[in-house]
FITIKE-979186 format. One record per residue (C-alpha): x, y, z. Coordinates in nm, 3 decimals, decimal comma, always signed. Example, Ala and Ser with C-alpha at 12.3 -4.5 7.8 and 13.67 -1.06 7.14 Angstrom:
BEGIN
        X        Y        Z
   +1,230   -0,450   +0,780
   +1,367   -0,106   +0,714
REM end
This chain:
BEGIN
        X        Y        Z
   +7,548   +1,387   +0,455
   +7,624   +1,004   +0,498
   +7,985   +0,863   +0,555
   +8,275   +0,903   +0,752
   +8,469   +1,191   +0,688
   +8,775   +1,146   +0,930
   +8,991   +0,832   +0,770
   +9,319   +0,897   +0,562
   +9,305   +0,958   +0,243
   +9,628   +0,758   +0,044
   +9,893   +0,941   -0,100
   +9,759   +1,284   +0,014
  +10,012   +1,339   +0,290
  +10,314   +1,268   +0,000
  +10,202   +1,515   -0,189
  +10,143   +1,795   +0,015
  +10,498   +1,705   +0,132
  +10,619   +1,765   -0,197
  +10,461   +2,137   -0,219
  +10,610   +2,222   +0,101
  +10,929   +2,151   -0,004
  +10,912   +2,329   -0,300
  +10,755   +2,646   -0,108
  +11,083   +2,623   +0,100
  +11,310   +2,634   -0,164
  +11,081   +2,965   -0,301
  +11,112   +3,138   +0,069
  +11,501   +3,185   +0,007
  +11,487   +3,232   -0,396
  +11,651   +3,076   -0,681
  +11,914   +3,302   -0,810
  +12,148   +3,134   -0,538
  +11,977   +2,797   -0,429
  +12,150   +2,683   -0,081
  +12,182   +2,376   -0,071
  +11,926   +2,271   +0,140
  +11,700   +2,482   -0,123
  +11,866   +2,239   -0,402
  +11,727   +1,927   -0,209
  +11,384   +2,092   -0,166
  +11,398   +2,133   -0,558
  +11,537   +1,770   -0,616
  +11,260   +1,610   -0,382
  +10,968   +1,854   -0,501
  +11,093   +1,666   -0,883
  +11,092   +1,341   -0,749
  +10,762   +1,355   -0,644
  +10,695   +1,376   -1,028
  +10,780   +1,076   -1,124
  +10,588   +0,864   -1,335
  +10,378   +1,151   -1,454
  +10,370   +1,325   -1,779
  +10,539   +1,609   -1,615
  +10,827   +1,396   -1,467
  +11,090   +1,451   -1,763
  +11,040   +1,841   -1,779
  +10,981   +1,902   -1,428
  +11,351   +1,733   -1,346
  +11,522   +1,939   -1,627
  +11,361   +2,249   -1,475
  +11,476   +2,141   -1,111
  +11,800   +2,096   -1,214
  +11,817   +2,429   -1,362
  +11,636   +2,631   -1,064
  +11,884   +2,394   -0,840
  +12,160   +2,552   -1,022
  +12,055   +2,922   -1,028
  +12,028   +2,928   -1,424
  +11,640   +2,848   -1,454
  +11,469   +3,067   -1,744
  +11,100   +3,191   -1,739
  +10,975   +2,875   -1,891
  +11,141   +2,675   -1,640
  +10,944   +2,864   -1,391
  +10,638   +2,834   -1,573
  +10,712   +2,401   -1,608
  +10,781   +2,411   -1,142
  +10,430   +2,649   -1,158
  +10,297   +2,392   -1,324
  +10,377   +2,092   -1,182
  +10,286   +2,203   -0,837
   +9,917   +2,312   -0,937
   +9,943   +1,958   -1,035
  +10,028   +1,814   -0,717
   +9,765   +1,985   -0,553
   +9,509   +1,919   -0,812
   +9,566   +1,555   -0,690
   +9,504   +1,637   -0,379
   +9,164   +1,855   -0,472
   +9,109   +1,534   -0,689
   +9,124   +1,315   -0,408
   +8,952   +1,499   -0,109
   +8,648   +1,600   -0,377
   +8,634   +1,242   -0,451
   +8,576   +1,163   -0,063
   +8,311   +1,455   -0,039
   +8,087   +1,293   -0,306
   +8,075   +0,979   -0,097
   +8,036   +1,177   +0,219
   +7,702   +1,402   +0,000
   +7,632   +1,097   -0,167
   +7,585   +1,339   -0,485
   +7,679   +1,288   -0,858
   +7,947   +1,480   -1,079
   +7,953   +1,511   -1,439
   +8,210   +1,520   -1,690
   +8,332   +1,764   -1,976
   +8,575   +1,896   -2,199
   +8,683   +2,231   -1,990
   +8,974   +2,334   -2,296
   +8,894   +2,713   -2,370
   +9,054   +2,887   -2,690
   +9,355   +3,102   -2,701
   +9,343   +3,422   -2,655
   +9,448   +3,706   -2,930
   +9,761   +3,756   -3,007
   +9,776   +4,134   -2,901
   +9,788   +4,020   -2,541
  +10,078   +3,854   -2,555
  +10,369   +4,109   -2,489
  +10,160   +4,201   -2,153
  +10,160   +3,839   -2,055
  +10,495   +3,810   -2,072
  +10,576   +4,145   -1,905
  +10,360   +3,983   -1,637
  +10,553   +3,631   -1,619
  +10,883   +3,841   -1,609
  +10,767   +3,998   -1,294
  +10,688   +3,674   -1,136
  +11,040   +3,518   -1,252
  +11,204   +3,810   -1,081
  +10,977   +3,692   -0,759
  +11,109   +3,369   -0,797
  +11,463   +3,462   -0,822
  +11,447   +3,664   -0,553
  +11,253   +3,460   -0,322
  +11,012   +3,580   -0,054
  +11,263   +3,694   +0,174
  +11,462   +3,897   -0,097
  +11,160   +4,130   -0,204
  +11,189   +4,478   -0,139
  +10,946   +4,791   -0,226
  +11,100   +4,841   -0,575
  +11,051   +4,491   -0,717
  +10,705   +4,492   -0,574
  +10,667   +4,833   -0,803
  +10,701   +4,648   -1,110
  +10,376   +4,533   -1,081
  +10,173   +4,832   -1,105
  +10,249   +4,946   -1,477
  +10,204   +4,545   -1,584
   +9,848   +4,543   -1,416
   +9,704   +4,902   -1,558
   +9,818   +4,750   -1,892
   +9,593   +4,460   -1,815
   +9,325   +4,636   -1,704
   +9,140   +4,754   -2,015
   +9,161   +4,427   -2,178
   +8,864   +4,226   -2,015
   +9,040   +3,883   -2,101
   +9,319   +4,020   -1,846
   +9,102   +4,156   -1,568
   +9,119   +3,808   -1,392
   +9,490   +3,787   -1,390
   +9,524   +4,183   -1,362
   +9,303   +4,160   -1,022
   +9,526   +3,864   -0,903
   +9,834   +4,058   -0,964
   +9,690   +4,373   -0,830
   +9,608   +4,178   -0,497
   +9,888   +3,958   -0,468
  +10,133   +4,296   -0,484
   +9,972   +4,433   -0,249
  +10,009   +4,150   -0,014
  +10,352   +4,153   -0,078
  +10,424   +4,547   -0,059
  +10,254   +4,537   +0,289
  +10,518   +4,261   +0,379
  +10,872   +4,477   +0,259
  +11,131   +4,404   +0,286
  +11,119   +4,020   +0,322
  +11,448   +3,976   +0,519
  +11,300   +4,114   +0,807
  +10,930   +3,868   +0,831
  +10,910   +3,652   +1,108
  +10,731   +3,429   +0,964
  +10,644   +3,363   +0,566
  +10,267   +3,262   +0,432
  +10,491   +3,023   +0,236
  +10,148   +2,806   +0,089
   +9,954   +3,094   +0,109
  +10,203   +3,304   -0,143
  +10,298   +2,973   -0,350
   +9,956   +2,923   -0,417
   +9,924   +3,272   -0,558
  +10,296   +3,281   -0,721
  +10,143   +2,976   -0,921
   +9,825   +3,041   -1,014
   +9,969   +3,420   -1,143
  +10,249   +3,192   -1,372
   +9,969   +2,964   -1,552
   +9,708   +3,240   -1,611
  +10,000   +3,463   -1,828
   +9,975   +3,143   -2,052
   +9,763   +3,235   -2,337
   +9,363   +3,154   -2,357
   +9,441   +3,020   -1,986
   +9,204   +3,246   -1,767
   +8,906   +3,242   -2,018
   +8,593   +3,029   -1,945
   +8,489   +2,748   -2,182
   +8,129   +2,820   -2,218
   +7,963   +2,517   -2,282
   +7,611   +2,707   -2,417
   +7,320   +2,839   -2,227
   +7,128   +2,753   -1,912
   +6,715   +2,790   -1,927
   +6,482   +2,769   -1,655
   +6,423   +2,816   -1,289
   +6,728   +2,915   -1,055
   +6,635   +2,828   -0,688
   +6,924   +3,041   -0,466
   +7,066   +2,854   -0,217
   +7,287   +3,102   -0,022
   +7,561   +3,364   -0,133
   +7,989   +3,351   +0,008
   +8,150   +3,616   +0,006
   +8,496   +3,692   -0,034
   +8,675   +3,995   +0,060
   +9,039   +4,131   -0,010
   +9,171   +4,509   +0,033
   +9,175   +4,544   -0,312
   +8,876   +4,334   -0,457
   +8,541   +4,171   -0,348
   +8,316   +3,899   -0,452
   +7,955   +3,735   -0,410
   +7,931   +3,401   -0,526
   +7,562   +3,270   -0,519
   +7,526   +2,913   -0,550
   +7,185   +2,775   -0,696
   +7,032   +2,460   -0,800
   +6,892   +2,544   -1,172
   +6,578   +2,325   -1,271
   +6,616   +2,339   -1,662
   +6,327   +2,427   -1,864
   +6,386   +2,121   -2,109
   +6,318   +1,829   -1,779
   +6,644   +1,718   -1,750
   +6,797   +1,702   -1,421
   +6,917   +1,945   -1,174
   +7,237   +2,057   -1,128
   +7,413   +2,273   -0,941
   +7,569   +2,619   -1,034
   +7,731   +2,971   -0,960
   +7,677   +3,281   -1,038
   +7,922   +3,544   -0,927
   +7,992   +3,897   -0,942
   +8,286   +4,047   -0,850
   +8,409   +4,459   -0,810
   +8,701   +4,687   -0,690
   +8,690   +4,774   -0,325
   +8,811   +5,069   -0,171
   +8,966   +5,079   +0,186
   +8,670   +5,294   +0,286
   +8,373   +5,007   +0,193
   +8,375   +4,761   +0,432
   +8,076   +4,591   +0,599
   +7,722   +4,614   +0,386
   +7,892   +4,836   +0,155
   +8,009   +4,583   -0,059
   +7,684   +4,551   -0,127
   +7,660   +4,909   -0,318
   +7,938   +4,756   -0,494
   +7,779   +4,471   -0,622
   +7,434   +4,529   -0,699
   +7,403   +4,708   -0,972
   +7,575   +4,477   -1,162
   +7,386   +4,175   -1,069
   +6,976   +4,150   -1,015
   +7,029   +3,784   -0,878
   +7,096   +3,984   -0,517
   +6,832   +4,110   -0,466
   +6,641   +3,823   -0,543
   +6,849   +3,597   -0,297
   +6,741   +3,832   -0,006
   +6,372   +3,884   -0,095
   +6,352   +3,493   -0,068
   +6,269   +3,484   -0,485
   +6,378   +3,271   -0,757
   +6,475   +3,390   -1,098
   +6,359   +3,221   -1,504
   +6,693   +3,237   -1,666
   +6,632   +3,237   -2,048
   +6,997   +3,151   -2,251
   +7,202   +3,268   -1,975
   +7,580   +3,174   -2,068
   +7,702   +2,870   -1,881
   +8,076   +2,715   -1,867
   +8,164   +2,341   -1,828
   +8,200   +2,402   -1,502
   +7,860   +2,584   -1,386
   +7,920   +2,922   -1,374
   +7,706   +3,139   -1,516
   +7,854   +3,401   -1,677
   +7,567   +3,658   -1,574
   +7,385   +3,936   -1,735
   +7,045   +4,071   -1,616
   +6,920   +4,081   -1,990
   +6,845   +3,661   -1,967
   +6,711   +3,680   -1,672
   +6,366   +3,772   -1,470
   +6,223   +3,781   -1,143
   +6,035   +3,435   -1,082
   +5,824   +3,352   -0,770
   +5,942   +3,324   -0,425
   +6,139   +3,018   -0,347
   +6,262   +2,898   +0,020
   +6,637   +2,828   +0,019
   +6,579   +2,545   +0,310
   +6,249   +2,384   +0,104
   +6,504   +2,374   -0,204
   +6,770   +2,262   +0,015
   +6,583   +1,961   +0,151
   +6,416   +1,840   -0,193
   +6,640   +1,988   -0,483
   +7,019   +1,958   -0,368
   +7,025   +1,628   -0,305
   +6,962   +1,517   -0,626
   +7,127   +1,826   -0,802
   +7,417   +1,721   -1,017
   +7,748   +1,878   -0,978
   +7,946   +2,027   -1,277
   +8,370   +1,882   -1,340
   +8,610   +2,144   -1,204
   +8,797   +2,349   -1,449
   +9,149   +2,239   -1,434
   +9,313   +2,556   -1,296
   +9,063   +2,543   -1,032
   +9,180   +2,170   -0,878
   +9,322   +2,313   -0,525
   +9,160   +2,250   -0,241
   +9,129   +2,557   -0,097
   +8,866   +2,595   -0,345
   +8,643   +2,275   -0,278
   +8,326   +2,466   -0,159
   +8,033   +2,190   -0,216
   +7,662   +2,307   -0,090
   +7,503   +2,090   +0,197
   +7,188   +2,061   +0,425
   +7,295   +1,969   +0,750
   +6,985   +1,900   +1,036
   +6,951   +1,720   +1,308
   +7,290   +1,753   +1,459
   +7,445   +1,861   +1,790
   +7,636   +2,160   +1,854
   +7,931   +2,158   +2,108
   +8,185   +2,466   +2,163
   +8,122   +2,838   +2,051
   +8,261   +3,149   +2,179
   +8,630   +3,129   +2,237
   +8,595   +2,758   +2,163
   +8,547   +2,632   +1,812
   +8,202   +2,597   +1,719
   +8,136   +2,224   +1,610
   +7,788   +2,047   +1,501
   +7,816   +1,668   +1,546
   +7,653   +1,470   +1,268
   +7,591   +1,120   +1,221
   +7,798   +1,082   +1,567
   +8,074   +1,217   +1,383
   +8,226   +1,612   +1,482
   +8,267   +1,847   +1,228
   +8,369   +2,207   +1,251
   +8,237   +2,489   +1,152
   +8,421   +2,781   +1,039
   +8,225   +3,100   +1,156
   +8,536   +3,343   +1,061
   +8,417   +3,288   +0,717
   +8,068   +3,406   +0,803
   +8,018   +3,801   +0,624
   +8,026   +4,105   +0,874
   +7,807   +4,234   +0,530
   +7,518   +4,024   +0,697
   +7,263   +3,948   +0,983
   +7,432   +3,601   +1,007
   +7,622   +3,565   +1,337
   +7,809   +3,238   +1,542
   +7,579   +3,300   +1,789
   +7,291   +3,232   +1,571
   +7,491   +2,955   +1,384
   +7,551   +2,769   +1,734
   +7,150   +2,791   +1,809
   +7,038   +2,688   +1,482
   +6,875   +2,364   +1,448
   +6,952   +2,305   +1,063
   +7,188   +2,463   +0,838
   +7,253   +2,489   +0,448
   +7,631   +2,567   +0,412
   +7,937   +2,489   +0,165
   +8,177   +2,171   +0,288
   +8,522   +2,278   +0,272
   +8,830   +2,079   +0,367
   +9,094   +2,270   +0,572
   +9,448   +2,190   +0,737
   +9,353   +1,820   +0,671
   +8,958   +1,796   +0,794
   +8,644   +1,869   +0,653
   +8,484   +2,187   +0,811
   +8,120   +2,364   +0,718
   +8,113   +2,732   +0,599
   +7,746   +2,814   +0,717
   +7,559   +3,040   +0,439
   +7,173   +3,020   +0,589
   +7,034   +2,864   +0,920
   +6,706   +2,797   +1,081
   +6,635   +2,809   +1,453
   +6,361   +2,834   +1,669
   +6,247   +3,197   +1,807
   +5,896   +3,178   +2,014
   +5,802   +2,865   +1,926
   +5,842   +2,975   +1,508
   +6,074   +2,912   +1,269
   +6,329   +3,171   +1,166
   +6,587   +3,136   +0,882
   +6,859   +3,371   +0,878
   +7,094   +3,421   +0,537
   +7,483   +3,484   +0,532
   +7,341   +3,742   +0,194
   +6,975   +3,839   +0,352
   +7,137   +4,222   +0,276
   +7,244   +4,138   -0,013
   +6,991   +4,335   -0,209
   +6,876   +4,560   +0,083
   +6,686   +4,572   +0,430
   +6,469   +4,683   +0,657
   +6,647   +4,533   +0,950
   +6,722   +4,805   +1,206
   +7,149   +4,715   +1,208
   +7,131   +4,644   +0,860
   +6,946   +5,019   +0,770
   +7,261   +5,126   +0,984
   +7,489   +4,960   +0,845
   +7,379   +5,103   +0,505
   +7,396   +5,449   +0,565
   +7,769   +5,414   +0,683
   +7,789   +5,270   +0,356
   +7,607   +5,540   +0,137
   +7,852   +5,826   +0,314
   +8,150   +5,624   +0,233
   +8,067   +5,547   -0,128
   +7,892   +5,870   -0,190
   +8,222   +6,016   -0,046
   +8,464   +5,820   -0,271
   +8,237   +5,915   -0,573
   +8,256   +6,290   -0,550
   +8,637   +6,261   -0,489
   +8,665   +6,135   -0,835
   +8,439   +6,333   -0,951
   +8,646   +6,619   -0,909
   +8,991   +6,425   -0,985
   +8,840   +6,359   -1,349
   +8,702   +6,765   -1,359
   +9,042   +6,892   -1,336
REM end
């Protein structure tokens, strides 16, 4: 990493001004805007202007301002604040390529509509957000949250709709373990627009399908795996630097797999979850690569996986590819749903540095004479990785993310010095099993659990 990290970026305080007055103006509802709500609305459009957006996004502000704004006014305000904060993604991803030093490419990331039969579900699914809208966060009670549960099972046999049926599925029961609203103290207000937002664009047609841009061939080199955790769902995201079979460059890609949890799996039993579904696992913990032959691949990376075109290759060293491959690897666009920064996870290899804090104190490695933190909540508990390990490693491979307004490092893998030897320890190093003693341990707790859930529904689908 070269560059300083820490100087404003223009225009990026604005915006994010903009979304936060919007997000007020959501906390009370729009079926009776106060008029402090109104403003919110009338500043939120202003920040519009100039844009492409900036004629429909003032009609649809005037309308929400005025308590008679229709679903498609809705979907116009959902719109134009992913917009906003795609600028802001835009901007802060810009300043991480000069901080990596690394390369992006460019494509066309427009997928195809979806059929026709999937329509009356989307907009059951957009009415159900309106009716959040109108009622605001502090208006929702245990009934309105209901409404979501009959749109989502309609969703779920359609695999087109699983992405948006998950979301849903999550985001109701965020807001079901929040009823009623008029009695929170205090409102995820970003955390729930973001959500509110990204729910309204995906019930557009052909919006939450991948544009595949062909197939990937060659050697994938793992390069750690984040996971991602929610009551309802999990995910493992594995990034990789593929070396393609035809000599051209490397680049940088994803491969992800992603399941229904239970309450009862938590810890390593995600893991039970997952693996069956995806070989790549188990080759990210045995320290192997894979030869992918036609695997699917959209515009922006992501391999859309399936164990048929691919095969176990020899072992590769996450830090040796780290070191040689990623800095050269070239980094696919971003679709255009996926411009928030929340989601700005870019792969680095960080050595060399100091480490300052830990414990109660936040853990920070200082590189280039410059602090930067590191966010150890975001390490697994489905792992050997720990802070402590984090804060004695001497060289890290990890995913720069940009948080409350600095850059921060999400540690996937370190290396550190045991007895004079080098040990490297992976955020996913259980990811396809393990001999380690808490690991073993952690697995049988696991196997009960799962094992558990799986004769319960065994005997729910008997009767």
């Amino acid at each position: 990493m070269t560059g300083a990290h820490g100087d404003p970026i223009d225009g990026l305080d604005e915006a994010l001004a903009a979304v936060d007055a919007f997000d007020r103006a959501l906390c009370g509802g729009l079926l009776r805007p106060r008029p402090d709500e109104a403003d919110a609305l009338t500043a939120f459009a202003a920040s519009l202007t100039g844009t492409p957006l900036a004629t429909r996004v003032a009609e649809a502000a005037e309308k929400a301002a005025a308590g008679a704004a229709s679903e498609d006014h809705f979907l116009t305000l959902a719109a134009a604040r992913t917009a906003l904060l795609g600028a802001v993604h835009d901007a802060v991803l810009l300043r991480a390529d000069e901080i990596t030093g690394r390369s992006r490419t460019d494509a066309d990331t427009t997928a195809e509509a979806t059929g026709a039969a999937a329509v009356p579900v989307l907009a059951a699914a957009r009415s159900w957000l309106g009716d959040l809208m109108r009622a605001g966060w502090q208006g929702i009670d245990h009934e309105m949250i209901s409404g979501a549960a009959q749109v989502v099972s309609a969703m779920l046999p359609n695999p087109e709709l699983r992405r948006l049926a998950t979301l849903l599925d999550g985001f109701a029961a965020e807001l079901a373990a929040s009823c009623p609203g008029a009695t929170l103290e205090r409102v995820p207000a970003r955390r729930w627009g973001d959500l509110w937002s990204r729910a309204m664009l995906l019930t557009v047609p052909g919006a939450a399908e991948p544009a595949l841009t062909g197939t990937a061939t060659g050697r994938l080199l793992p390069l750690g795996v984040d996971v991602h955790e929610h009551s309802t769902a999990a995910q493992a995201q594995v990034h990789a630097v593929l070396e393609p079979a035809d000599g051209s460059p490397p680049r940088l890609v994803r491969a992800a797999v992603s399941v229904p949890r239970p309450d009862t799996v938590v810890g390593a039993g995600v893991w039970q979850l997952m693996r069956p579904h995806m070989s790549l696992l188990a080759a990210v913990s045995e320290g192997r690569s894979m030869q992918l032959t036609d695997m699917p691949v959209t515009a922006e990376g992501d391999l859309i996986w399936s164990d048929e075109h691919a095969s176990a290759g020899a072992p590769a060293d996450a830090f040796a590819t780290a070191r040689v491959a990623l800095p050269t690897a070239a980094v696919a666009p971003t679709a255009a749903l996926d411009r928030h920064p929340a989601r700005i996870a870019v792969p680095v290899f960080l050595e060399g540095y100091g480490t300052a804090g830990g414990g109660e104190e936040e853990l920070t490695f200082t590189v280039a004479g410059t602090p930067l933190g590191v966010d150890t909540d975001r390490i697994p508990t489905a792992g050997p990785l720990t802070p402590e390990a984090v804060a004695a490693s001497k060289a890290c491979i990890a995913l720069l993310r940009w948080d409350a307004g600095a850059f921060r490092v999400q540690p996937l893998a370190v290396e550190a010095t045991v007895r004079r030897k080098n040990v490297a320890v992976h955020a996913g190093g259980w990811a396809g099993g393990t001999t380690d003693r808490n690991g073993v341990k952690a697995e049988k707790a696991a196997t009960d659990s799962v094992a558990a859930l799986r004769e319960r529904a065994g005997r729910l689908l008997r009767k």
